[in-house]
C-alpha positions in Angstrom: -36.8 11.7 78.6 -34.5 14.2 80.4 -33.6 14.2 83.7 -31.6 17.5 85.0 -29.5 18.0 88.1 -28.3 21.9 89.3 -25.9 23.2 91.2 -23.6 25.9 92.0 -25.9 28.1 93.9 -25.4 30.1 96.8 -25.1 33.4 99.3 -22.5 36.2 97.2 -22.0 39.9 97.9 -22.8 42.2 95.8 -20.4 42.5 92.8 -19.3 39.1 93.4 -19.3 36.0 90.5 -21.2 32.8 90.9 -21.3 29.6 88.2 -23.9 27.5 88.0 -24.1 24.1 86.1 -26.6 22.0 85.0 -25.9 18.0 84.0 -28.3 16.7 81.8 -29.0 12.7 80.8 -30.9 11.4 78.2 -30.2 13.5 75.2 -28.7 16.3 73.8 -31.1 19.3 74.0 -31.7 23.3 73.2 -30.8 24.1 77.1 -32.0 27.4 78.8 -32.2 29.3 81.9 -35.1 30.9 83.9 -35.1 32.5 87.4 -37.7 33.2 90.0 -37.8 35.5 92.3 -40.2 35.7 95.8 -43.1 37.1 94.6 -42.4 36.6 90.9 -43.1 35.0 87.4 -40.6 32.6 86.5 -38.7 34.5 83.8 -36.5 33.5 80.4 -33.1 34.1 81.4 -31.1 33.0 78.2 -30.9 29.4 76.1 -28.1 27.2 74.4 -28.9 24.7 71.2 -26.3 22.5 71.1 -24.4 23.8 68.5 -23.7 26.1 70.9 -25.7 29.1 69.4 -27.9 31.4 71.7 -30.5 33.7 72.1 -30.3 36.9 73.2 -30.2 37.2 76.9 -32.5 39.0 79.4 -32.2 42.6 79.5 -31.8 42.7 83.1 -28.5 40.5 82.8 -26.9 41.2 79.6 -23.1 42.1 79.9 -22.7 40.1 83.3 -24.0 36.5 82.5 -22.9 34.0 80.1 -24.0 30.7 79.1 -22.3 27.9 77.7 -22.3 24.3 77.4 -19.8 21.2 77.3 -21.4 18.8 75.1 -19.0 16.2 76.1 -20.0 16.2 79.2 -23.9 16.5 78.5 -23.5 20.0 80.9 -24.8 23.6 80.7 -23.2 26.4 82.4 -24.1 30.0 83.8 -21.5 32.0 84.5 -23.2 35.0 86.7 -20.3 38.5 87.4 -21.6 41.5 88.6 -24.1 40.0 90.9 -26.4 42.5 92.3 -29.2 41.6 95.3 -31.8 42.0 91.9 -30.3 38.6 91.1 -31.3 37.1 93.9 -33.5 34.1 92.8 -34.0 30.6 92.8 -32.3 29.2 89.4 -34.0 26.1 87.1 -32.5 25.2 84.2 -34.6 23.3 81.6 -34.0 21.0 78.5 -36.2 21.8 75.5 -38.9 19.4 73.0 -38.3 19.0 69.7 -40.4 21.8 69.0 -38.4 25.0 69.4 -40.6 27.7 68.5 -40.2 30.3 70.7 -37.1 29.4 73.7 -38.3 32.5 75.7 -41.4 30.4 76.8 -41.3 28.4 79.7 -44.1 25.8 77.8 -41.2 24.7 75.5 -39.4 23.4 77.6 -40.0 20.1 78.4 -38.1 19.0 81.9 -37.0 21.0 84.1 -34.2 20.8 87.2 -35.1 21.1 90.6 -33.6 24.9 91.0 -30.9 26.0 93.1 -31.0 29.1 95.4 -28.7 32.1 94.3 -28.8 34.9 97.5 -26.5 38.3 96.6 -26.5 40.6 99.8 -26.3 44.2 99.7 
């Protein structure tokens, strides 16, 4: 079983670059990223497999975030440029089951952090 711990969140002006990182124990898992907004779904942001291969990324971000992962240290990354107050959202990253088949739904992942709070002002 996974346990997941965020962090890295926080208030940024528009334009501005944030990086967030989740630390995961108990395995190496397919990592991703979803974001919620007041008001809305919880929505796929992008995922990692620990070969380090991902999927494509959100349309709403692509170009300005990137994901990685250090699988030395069991620890995902987001690095977020080109914030804009769209962005604004709470953050959760969440490790994956052994069954991958689709990494855009949130039902395949498995455990989940506890979300941290990323605020871009206009």
């Amino acid at each position: 079983q996974a346990q997941l711990v965020e962090s890295g969140g926080g208030l940024v002006q528009t334009g501005g670059s944030l990086r967030l990182s989740c630390a995961a124990s108990g395995g190496t898992f397919t990592m991703g990223w979803f974001r919620q907004a007041p008001g809305k779904e919880r929505e796929f942001v992008v995922a990692i497999r620990p070969s380090g291969t991902t999927t494509n990324y959100a349309e709403s971000v692509k170009g300005r975030f990137t994901i990685s992962r250090d699988n030395t240290k069991n620890t995902m990354y987001l690095q977020m440029n080109s914030l804009r107050p769209e962005d604004t959202a709470v953050y959760y990253c969440a490790a994956a089951g052994t069954l991958n088949f689709d990494l855009t739904s949130r039902s395949t992942y498995l455990y989940w952090g506890q979300g941290t709070q990323v605020t871009v002002s206009s």
